[in-house]
N, C-alpha and C positions, 0 to 999 in steps of 0.2 A: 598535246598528249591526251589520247580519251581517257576513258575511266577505267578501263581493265589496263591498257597502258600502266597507269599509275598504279590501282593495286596489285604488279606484278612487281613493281619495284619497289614500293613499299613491302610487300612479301620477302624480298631480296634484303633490303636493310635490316626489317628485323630478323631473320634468321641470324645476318651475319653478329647483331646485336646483342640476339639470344646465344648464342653458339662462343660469343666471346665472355659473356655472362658466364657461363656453364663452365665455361675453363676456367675461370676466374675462382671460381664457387667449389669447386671439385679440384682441385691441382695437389690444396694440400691433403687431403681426403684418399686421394691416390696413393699420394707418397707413401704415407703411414702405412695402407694398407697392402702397397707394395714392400715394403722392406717388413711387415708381419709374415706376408706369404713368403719371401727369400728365409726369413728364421725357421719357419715349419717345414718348409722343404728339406733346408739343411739337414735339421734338426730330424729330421723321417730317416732323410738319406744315411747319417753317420749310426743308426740305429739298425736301419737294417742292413748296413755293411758290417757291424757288428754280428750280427746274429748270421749272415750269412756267409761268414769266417768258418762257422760252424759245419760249411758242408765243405772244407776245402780237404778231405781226405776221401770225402765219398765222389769227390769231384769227375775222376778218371776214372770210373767205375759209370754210374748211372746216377742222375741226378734229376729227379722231375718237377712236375710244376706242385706239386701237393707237396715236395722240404720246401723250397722257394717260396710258393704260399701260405704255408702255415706261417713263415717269418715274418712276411710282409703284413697279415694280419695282427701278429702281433704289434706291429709299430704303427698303424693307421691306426685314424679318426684322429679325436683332438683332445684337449684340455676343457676345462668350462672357463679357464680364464679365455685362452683361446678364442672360443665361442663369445664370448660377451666383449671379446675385443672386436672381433667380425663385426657384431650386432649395433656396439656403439657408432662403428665407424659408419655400419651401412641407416642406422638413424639421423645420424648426422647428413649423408648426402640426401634421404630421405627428403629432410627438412629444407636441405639447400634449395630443392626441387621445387618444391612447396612456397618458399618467400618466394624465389624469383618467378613462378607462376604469378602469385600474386600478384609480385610489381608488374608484368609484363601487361595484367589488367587495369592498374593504375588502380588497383582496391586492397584493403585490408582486411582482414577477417583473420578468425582465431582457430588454430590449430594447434595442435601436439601430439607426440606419438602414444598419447591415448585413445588415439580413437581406432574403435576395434579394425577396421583393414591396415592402419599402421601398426597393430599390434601384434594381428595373424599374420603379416608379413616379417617381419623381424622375428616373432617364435621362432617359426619354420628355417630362418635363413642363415642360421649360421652351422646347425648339424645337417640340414638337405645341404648346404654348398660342399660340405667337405666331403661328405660322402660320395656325391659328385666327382669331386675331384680327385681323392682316394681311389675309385674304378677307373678313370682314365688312368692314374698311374700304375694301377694295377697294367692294364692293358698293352701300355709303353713297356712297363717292365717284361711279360711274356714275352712280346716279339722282339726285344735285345736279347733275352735269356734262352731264348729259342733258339734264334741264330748262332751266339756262341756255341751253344750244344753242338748244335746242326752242323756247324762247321769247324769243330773240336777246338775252340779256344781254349787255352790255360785258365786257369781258375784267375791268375794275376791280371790275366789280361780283360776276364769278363768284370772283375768286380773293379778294374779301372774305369770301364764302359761303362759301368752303373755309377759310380762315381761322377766322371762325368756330365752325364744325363742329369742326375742331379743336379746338378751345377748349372746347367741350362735350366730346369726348371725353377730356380731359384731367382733365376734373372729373368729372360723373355717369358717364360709361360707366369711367372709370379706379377710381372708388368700385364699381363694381357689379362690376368683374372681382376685385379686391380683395377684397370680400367675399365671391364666390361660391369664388374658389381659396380662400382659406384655410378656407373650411367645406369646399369639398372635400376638401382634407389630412387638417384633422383629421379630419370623420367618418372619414376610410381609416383614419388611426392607430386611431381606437376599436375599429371594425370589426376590425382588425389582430389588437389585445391581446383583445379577447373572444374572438375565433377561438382563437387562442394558450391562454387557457385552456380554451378547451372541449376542444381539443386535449392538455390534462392528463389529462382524463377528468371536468371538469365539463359538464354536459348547461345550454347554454343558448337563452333566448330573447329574441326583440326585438320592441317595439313603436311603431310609428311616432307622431310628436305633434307634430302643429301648433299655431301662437299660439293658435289660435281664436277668431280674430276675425270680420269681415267680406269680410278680405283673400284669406283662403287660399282654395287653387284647390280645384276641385270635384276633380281625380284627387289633393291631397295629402287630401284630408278622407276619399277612396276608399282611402287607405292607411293614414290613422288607423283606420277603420272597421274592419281585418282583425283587430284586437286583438291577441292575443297569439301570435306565429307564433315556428317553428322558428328558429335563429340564420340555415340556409342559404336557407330560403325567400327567394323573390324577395315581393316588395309588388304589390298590384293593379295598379303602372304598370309592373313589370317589375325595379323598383328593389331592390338590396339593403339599401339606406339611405340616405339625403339626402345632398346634395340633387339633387331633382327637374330640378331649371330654374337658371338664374342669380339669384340672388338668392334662391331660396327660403327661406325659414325655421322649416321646420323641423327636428326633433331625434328622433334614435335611443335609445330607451332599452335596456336589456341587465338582465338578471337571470335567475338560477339558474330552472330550471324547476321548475313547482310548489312555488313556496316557500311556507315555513310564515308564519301570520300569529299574531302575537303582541302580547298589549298591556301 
C-alpha cells in the first residue's frame, strides 16, 4: 500500500471514529433539547389557539393577516428561563466539541466557556435562535392561514390545521433544530480548540467528510472534494466547517500539517 493509499484510509477510520465519538457526546444533548423544543412549541401552539378562538365570529366575514398577527406576536419569543436552558445545553455541546478536539490531537490544554468567542457565541444564541425560529413559524403559519381563507374553510377546520402543524413542529421540526444546534456548538468548540492550538505554534489542517451515501448534497460532496485545506480556509460553500444546512451531517476533521505516516 503507498502513502497516500494509507492516509486515505486512515482518513476513513478516523472520521468513522470521530463521527462515532460525536454521537456518543451529543446523543443526550439532543434529547434534552429536543423534548425543550416539543414544550415551547406546544406550549406557542395552545396559546395561540387560545387567542385565535378570538376571531371565530369575525371568521365568515373577513379575516386578515394583521388579527392573525397581532396574536401570534403576542405568544412568540421566549422566557429567560428558556433562553438559559438553550444556552446551557448549547455550552455543554460546545464543550463536548472542544474535549474530543483535544483528544483527537492526543493533547490537553485548558479551556471554558470563558473565553470571549465562547462567550459571544452563547450571548447571541439563545434570543437570535428563537427569533429565528419564531419567523419560520410565522411564515408556515401565513401560508396554512391563507389557504384556509383562499379556500373558505370553517374556522373548526383551520384551527384543527394549525393544531396540527403544531404538533408536527413539536416532533420532526423540534428533532431537526435539536440536532442541527447541538452539531452546531460542538463543531464551534472543535473549531475553537484546534484554533487554540495552532495558535501554540502548531500548523494545522482540516478536511471536510461526508456519510457518503446517497443522501448527501452535491455542495457537501464539493466540500469533501477540496481535501486537505488550510485550518483558516473557507470550503467550497464558503463554510469553515459544518454544518452546511439544518440537519447536515457531516464532520470536520483537524490534523497536524504534513504528517508523517508510519506503520
Amino acid at each position: 500500500m503507498d502513502a497516500d493509499s494509507l492516509l486515505e484510509a486512515v482518513d476513513k477510520l478516523l472520521a468513522l471514529a470521530r463521527r462515532s465519538r460525536k454521537s456518543r457526546s451529543l446523543r443526550p444533548i439532543e434529547t434534552e433539547m429536543e423534548q425543550a423544543w416539543a414544550v415551547y412549541f406546544r406550549r406557542q401552539g395552545a396559546s395561540f389557539l387560545t387567542l385565535f378562538a378570538e376571531l371565530r365570529g369575525k371568521f365568515e366575514e373577513s379575516v386578515t393577516e394583521a388579527d392573525w398577527a397581532s396574536r401570534f406576536g403576542g405568544v412568540a419569543g421566549s422566557t429567560s428561563e428558556f433562553d438559559a436552558l438553550l444556552e446551557r445545553m448549547a455550552g455543554e455541546a460546545l464543550i463536548a466539541g472542544a474535549i474530543d478536539g483535544a483528544r483527537d490531537q492526543g493533547l490537553a490544554i485548558a479551556f471554558d466557556l470563558g473565553n470571549p468567542r465562547a462567550v459571544e457565541y452563547l450571548r447571541k444564541y439563545g434570543a437570535d435562535l428563537v427569533t429565528a425560529i419564531d419567523e419560520t413559524t410565522r411564515a408556515q403559519l401565513r401560508a396554512l392561514i391563507t389557504q384556509g381563507v383562499d379556500e373558505g374553510w370553517s374556522y373548526g377546520k383551520l384551527a384543527a390545521r394549525i393544531a396540527a402543524e403544531y404538533e408536527g413542529f413539536s416532533r420532526a421540526r423540534g428533532r431537526l433544530i435539536a440536532i442541527t444546534e447541538a452539531g452546531n456548538a460542538y463543531e464551534f468548540g472543535n473549531f475553537w480548540v484546534v484554533k487554540a492550538l495552532e495558535g501554540r505554534g502548531l500548523e494545522m489542517e482540516k478536511a471536510w467528510m461526508t456519510i457518503g451515501d446517497n443522501r448527501v448534497s452535491p455542495g457537501c460532496r464539493e466540500n469533501e472534494g477540496d481535501g486537505w485545506i488550510p485550518l483558516n480556509q473557507a470550503h467550497s460553500s464558503g463554510h469553515l466547517y459544518p454544518l452546511r444546512f439544518p440537519g447536515c451531517r457531516c464532520d470536520e476533521l483537524y490534523r497536524r500539517k504534513n504528517p508523517e505516516v508510519s506503520y
